[in-house]
N, C-alpha and C positions, 0 to 999 in steps of 0.2 A: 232715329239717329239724326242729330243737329246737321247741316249741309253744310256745315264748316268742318268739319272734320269727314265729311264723306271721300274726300277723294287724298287722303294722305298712301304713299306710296313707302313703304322700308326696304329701302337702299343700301342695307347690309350682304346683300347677294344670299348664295346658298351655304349659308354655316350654322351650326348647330345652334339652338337658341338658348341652349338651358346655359351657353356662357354667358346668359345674358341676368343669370338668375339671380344674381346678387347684386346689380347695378338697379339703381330710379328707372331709368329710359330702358327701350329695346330694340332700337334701332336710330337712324337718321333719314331724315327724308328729301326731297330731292334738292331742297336748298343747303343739305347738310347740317341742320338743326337736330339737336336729341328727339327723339320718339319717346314721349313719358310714358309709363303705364299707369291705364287708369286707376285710382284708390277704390280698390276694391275693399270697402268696410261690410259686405255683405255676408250674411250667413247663412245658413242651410233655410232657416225661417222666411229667411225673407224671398229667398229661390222658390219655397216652396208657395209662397202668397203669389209671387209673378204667375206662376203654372197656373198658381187659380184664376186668376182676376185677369191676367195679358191673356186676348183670344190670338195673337202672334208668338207665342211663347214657344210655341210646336218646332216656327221656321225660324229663330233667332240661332245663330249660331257665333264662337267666339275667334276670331281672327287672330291667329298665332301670331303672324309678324308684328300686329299693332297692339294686338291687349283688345280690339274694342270688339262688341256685339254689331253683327251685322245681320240686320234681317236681309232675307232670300225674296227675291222675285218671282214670282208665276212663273218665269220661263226657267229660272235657275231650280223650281221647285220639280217640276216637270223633267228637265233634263239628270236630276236625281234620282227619281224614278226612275227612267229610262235605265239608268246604268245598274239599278240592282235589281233589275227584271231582265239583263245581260243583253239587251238590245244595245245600239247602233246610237253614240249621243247625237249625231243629227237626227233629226224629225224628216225630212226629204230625202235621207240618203232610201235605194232602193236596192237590196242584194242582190236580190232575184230577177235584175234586168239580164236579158238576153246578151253572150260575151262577142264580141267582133274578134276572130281570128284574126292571127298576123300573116298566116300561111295557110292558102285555100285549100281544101279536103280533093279538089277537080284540078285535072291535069290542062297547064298552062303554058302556050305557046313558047314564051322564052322561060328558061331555066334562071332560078337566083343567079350563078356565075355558071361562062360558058369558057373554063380554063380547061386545056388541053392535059391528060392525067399524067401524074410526074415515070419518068422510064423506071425509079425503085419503086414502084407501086407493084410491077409485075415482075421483076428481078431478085432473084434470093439474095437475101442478105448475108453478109460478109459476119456481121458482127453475132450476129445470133446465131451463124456455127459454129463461130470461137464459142460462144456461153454454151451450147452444146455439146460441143468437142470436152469441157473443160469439163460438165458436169457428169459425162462419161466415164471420165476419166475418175472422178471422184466416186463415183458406184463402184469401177472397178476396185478402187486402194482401200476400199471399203468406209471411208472418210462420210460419206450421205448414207443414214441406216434407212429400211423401210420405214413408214410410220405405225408405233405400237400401236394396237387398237387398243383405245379410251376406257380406263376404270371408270366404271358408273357404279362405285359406288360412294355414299356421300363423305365429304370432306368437312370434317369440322372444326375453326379455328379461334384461338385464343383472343376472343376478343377487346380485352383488358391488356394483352401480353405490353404494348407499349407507354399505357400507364401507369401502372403498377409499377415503384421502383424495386420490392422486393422479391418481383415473379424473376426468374432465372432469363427470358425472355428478354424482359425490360431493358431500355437503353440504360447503363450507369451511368448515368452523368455526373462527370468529379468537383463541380459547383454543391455545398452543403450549405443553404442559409445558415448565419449563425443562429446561437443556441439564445436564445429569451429570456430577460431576466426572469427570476420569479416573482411573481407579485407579491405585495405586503399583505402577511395574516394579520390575523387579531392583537399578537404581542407588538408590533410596530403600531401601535395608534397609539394615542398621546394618553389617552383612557381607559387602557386594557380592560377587561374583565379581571377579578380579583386573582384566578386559578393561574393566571400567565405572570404575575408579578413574582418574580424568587422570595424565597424567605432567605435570612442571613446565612444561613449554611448551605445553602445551595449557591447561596450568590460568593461565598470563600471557595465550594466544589467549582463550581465555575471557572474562577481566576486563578486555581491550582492547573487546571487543565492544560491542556498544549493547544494552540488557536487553534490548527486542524483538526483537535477532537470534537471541538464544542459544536453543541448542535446549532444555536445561537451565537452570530459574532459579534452579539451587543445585548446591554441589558437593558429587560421593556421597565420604563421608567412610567411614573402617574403625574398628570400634570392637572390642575383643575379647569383651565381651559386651555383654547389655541392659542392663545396670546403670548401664555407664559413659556409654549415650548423653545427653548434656547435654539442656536443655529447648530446643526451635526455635526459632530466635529472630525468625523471621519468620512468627511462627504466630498475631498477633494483625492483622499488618499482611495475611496471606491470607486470613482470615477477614472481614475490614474490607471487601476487594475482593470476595469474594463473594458479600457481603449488597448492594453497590452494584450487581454485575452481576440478581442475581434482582429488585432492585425498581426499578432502573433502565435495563437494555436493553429496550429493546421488544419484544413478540413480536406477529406475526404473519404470519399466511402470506398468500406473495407467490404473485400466479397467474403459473405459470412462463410464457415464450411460447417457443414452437416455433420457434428463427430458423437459418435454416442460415448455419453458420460461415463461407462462404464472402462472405455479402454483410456479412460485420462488418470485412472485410480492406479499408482504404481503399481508392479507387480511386484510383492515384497514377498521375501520365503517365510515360512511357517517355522514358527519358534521352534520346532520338536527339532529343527533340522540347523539349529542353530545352538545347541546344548555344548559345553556344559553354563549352567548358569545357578546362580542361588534362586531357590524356589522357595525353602521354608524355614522359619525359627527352628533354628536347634538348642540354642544355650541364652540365658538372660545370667549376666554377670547384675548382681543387686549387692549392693553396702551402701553408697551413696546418701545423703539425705538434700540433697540439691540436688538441681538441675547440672545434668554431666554435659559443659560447655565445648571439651575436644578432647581426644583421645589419640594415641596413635601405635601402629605394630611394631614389634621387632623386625629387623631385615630377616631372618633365622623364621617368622613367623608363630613360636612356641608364644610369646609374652608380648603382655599388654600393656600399657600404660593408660590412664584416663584423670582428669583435672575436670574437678567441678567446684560449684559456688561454697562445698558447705568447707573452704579451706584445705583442703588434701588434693594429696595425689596419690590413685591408687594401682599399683601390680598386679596383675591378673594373671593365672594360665591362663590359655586360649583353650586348648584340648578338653579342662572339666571345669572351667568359670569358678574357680578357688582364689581368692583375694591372698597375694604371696605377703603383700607389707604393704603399710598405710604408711605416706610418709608427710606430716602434717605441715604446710606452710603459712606464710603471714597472710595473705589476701585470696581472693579469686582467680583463679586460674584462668586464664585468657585463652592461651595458646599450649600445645605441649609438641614436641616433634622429637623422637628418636630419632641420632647417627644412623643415617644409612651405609656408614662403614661398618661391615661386621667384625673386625679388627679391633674397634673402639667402641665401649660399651657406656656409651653417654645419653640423656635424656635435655634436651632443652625445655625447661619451662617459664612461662610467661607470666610474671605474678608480681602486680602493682606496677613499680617503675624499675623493677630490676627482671635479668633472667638468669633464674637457675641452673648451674649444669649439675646435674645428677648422676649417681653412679649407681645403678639400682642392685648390683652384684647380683643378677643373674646369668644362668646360664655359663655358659664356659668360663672356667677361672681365670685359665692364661690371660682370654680380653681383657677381664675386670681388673686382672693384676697388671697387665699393660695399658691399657688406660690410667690406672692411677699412678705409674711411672713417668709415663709422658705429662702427665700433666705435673707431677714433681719436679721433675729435668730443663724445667723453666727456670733461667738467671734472670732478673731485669739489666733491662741496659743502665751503663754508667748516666746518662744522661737520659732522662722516662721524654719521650714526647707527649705534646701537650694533645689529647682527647677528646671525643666527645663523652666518653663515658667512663665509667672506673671500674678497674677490676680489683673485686675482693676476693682474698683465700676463706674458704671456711673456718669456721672455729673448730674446737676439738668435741663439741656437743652436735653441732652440724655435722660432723664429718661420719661421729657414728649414723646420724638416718641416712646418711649416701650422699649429703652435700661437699661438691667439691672446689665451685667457683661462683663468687657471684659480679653479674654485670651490669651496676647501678646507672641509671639513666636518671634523666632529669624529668621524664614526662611519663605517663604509663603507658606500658610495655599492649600492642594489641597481637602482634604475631609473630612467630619465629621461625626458618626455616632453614632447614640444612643444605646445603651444594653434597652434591653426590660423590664427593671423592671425601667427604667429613672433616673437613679441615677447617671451613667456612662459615657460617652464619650468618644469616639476615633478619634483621629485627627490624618492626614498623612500630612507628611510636604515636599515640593520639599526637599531633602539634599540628599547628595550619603553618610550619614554616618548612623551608627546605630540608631539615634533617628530620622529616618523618622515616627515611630509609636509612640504616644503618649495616653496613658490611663490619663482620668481627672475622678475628683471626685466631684460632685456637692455639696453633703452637707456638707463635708469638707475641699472644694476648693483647693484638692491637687491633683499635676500632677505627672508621674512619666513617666520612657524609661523603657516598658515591658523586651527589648530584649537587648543583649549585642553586637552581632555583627551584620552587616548586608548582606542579601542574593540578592546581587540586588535591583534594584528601585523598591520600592512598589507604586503599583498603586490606588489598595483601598483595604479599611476591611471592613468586617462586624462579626456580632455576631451570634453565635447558638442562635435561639428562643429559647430556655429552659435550654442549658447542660451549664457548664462553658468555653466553645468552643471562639475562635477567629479565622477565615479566614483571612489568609495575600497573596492577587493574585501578583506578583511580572511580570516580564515583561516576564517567561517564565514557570513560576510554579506555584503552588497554594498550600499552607502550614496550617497544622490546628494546632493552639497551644492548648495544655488546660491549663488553665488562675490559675487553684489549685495549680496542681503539678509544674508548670512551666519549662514547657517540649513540643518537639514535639510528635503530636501524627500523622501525616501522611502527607505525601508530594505527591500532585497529580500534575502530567504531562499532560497536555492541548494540547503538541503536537502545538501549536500555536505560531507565530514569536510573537505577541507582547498583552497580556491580556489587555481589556477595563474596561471590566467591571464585577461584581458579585453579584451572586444573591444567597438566600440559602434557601430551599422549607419551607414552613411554621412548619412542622414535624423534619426538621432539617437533614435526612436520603441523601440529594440530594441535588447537587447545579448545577446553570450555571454561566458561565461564556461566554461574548461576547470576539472578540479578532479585533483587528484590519486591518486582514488578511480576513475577510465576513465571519467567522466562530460563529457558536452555539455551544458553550462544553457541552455535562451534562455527571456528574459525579453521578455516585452511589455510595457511603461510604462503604456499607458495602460488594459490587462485586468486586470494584478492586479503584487501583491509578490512571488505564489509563483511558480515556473515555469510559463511555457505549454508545454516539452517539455522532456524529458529523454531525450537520445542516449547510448546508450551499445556503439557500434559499434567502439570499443577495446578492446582488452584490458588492456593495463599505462596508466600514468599519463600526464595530456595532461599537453602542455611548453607548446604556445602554440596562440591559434584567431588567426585576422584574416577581417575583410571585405572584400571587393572594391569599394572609391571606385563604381565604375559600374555593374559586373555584378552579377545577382542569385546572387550566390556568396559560401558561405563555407568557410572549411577548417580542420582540425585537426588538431595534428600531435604525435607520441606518442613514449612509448617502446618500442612496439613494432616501429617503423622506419619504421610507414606514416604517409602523410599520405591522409586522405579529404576529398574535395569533396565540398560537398552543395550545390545549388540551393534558395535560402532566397529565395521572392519575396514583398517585402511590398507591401500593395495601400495603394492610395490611398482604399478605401471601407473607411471604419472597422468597419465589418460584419462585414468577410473579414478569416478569420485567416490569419494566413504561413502558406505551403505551403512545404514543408521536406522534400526529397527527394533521397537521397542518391545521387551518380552515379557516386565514380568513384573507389579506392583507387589510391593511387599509389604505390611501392615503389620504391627506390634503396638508400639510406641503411644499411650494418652497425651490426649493435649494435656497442657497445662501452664496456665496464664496466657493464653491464645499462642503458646508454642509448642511445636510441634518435635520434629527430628533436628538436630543440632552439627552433625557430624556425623560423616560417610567413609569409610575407606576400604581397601579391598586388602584380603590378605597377599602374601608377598609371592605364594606359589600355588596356594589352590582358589580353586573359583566359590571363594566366601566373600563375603560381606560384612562388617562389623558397623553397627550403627548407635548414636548417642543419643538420650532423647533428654526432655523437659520434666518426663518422669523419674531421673535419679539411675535411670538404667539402662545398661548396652547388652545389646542385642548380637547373636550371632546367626546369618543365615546361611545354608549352605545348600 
């Protein structure tokens, strides 16, 4: 080693050196100069030529403060030795010399101190009867027990218990690091593999999606190189949500509880204990050569009515599926709703841009012949008010097939529905404008546009059984008017891409709604706007649901061909929520042009079912 650098001293004191790892220098020395370290361009070759060729190679050693090589000394070589042979680093020290006492072993004239002994040396103490007295007294109150004699045998403890933050032991602590992004796969590079790139129809599936469906929330793009990748453009708005998620999710841990999965599965009663219900085909009503699009009961329950595409509307008994009369019209039948006044024996149908009212002359004469009274006994006013819509009398060839009024609109007719006291009617017309809904008036053959703006396409209405209530399902929400005050009184969210259809419990507290997505909504009125359940025991898209007037039944019926019953009992103790239990799939129905069942209703007194399909035919189950 050069004698100019033999005696440098690093004046950095005692601190760790590895801060010194990334700087030139490794210390200062006593003038406060940098300490460089040496350039070390040497490699393992060349280490190993020194070992060969240096006969000092053995005792060089490398000086951490400075960086440099410092050979050892004979006495420093020596003194190395010494220390790992566990000897004594001086050479002169002697362990084994003889010790000189501080205090002779032989008794000596003067004593260390010749202090006269204190008087409480030989005096009982004061204070240590008190602690006697006191611990007496604590044997007696029984306050100090004996000591148990010692279980020997072993103890064995959890020696994890305080690491472990899932052991029951373990301290919880309510600190949760946050959660880690996930890293970029293979579709985030600029040059996917071929398999991760969409084709065109998956990349429309895609962008049909709802962003919290997709599995991806971006589409992997191909670029030819780096250069060409553009700036993200969604990389201020990811960033924004991920400072919301770290300073706004809450974290902490929840104590998990041990529950077995078996007692989380309701306890639901067994269908046998829930009868009566329709179980099986009894009657197929056939004439049809179209698909039978709706149908509907008599209040009486004896007679049918059914509208399909091939132009007609047909009369059925119920009791032996005998077609009574065929009564042929201009278009498709959309919609059909029999008067639920048993008084008034009328038929609403729904066909092109007008609706039919029919007189089918069934059943009790007196009705038939007071329905066509009351509908005679109409004067117009001196002065007609101006309309949305016209009302025609039938002709004298109409009148013989049972037509008795018709009510021409300007758009086509999609549904029509009776109010429960039959005086009323509601018609929904295809238009994207405010008078999609239409309120008519039977005995004074006026029409009117309930609402002033419109919220969306309405799909269908119906009426409260009893309150002055209107349900308007639109393609994403479900709206209750009341028809008095002319106001809204609640808007329910279905949570569903597109409503089919609705239904409202007999009691009026409840409705469902099918949707087009395989879902069942039922809502409870007086719990909430959102759903109290959601069924979705179909597979392809519901076509219509109905209640049963008396039985705690409802059904729904699909594209899939089935119709299922479910037992839906609502209670009279505001407490208890509907029990909703499904009983009974029913099956008839071909597909046909990927449709299924069309229309569901229940009859008016006993526990049937009447269903409409795609094949031209309705079904009766009982």
């Amino acid at each position: 080693m050069p004698p100019a650098l033999a005696d440098i001293r690093n004046t950095v004191g005692n601190i760790p050196l590895e801060w010194y790892e990334d700087f030139p220098h490794i210390g200062y020395d006593l003038d406060g100069k940098r300490i460089y370290k040496p350039l070390r361009s040497r490699d393992e070759l060349d280490h190993f030529l020194d070992k060969m060729d240096d006969p000092d190679y053995w005792r060089t050693v490398q000086d951490k403060m400075t960086g440099q090589d410092v050979r050892l000394t004979d006495e420093q070589v020596a003194l190395v030795q010494r220390l790992q042979k566990g000897q004594f680093g001086d050479a002169s020290y002697d362990p084994y010399e003889p010790a000189v006492d501080f205090f002779s072993g032989s008794m000596m004239i003067h004593p260390v101190t010749n202090r006269p002994a204190d008087k409480r040396s030989f005096i009982p103490s004061l204070i240590e009867k008190e602690k006697v007295s006191r611990m007496v007294h604590a044997i007696k109150m029984g306050w100090i027990q004996p000591r148990r004699p010692r279980d020997l045998t072993p103890q064995y403890y959890d020696l994890w218990a305080q690491e472990d933050p899932s052991a029951i032991l373990g301290r919880h602590k309510m600190h949760v690091p946050a959660p880690k992004l996930a890293l970029p796969g293979h579709a985030e590079s600029y040059n996917p593999p071929p398999e991760y790139l969409l084709s065109e129809e998956e990349r429309l599936a895609w962008e049909q999606q709802e962003p919290s469906e997709r599995k991806l929330n971006f589409l992997p793009q191909q670029f030819r190189c780096l250069r060409a990748v553009p700036a993200y453009g969604r990389f201020i708005h990811e960033r924004f949500e991920r400072c919301l998620d770290l300073y706004l999710c809450p974290r902490q841990r929840k104590m998990r509880v041990n529950v077995d999965p078996e007692d989380l599965i309701p306890k639901l009663p067994k269908p046998r204990d829930l009868q009566p219900f329709p179980t099986v085909q009894s009657l197929v009503y056939q004439g049809h050569s179209d698909l039978v699009r709706c149908f509907s009961v008599s209040p009486s329950g004896h007679w049918l009515a059914s509208g399909s595409d091939d132009h007609s509307v047909r009369l059925w008994e119920v009791n032996t599926g005998r077609c009574l009369k065929t009564i042929p019209v201009s278009g498709v039948v959309k919609s059909i709703a029999w008067n639920p006044n048993p008084a008034i024996c009328l038929i609403a149908v729904a066909v092109a841009e007008s609706v039919l009212l029919l007189n089918p002359g069934l059943g009790d004469l007196s009705a038939t012949s007071s329905t066509d009274q009351l509908l005679s006994a109409f004067s117009p006013p001196e002065e007609p008010a101006r309309q949305p819509v016209e009302w025609q009398e039938a002709s004298a060839e109409e009148h013989g097939h049972g037509l008795r009024l018709r009510i021409c609109h300007n758009k086509p007719v999609k549904q029509v529905a009776w109010h429960g006291r039959g005086d009323y009617l509601a018609s929904v017309v295809a238009a994207a404008e405010h008078t999609q809904v239409l309120m008519h008036q039977l005995s004074r053959r006026r029409s009117q546009s309930p609402f002033r703006r419109s919220h969306g396409q309405v799909q269908c209405v119906a009426f409260h059984p009893s309150r002055p209530f209107l349900f308007v399902a639109s393609q994403r929400s479900l709206r209750l008017y009341h028809l008095l005050r002319q106001e809204l009184t609640k808007k329910l969210m279905p949570n569903c891409k597109w409503v089919s259809s609705l239904a409202v419990h007999p009691q009026g507290d409840n409705v469902i709604c099918g949707s087009y997505d395989s879902k069942l909504i039922w809502f409870d009125l007086d719990l909430s706007t959102k759903p109290y359940k959601v069924l979705r025991h179909h597979k392809k898209a519901l076509r219509a649901v109905a209640f049963h007037p008396r039985y705690p039944l409802f059904a729904s019926g699909s594209d899939d061909g089935s119709v299922i019953v479910c037992h839906g009992m609502v209670y009279n103790d505001l407490l208890q929520n509907p029990l909703l239990v499904p009983v009974k799939v029913l099956k008839g129905h071909t597909m046909h042009r990927d449709l299924g069942v069309l229309d569901v209703s229940f009859h008016p007194t006993q526990p049937w079912l009447f269903s409409s399909g795609a094949d031209g035919t309705l079904r009766l189950f009982t």
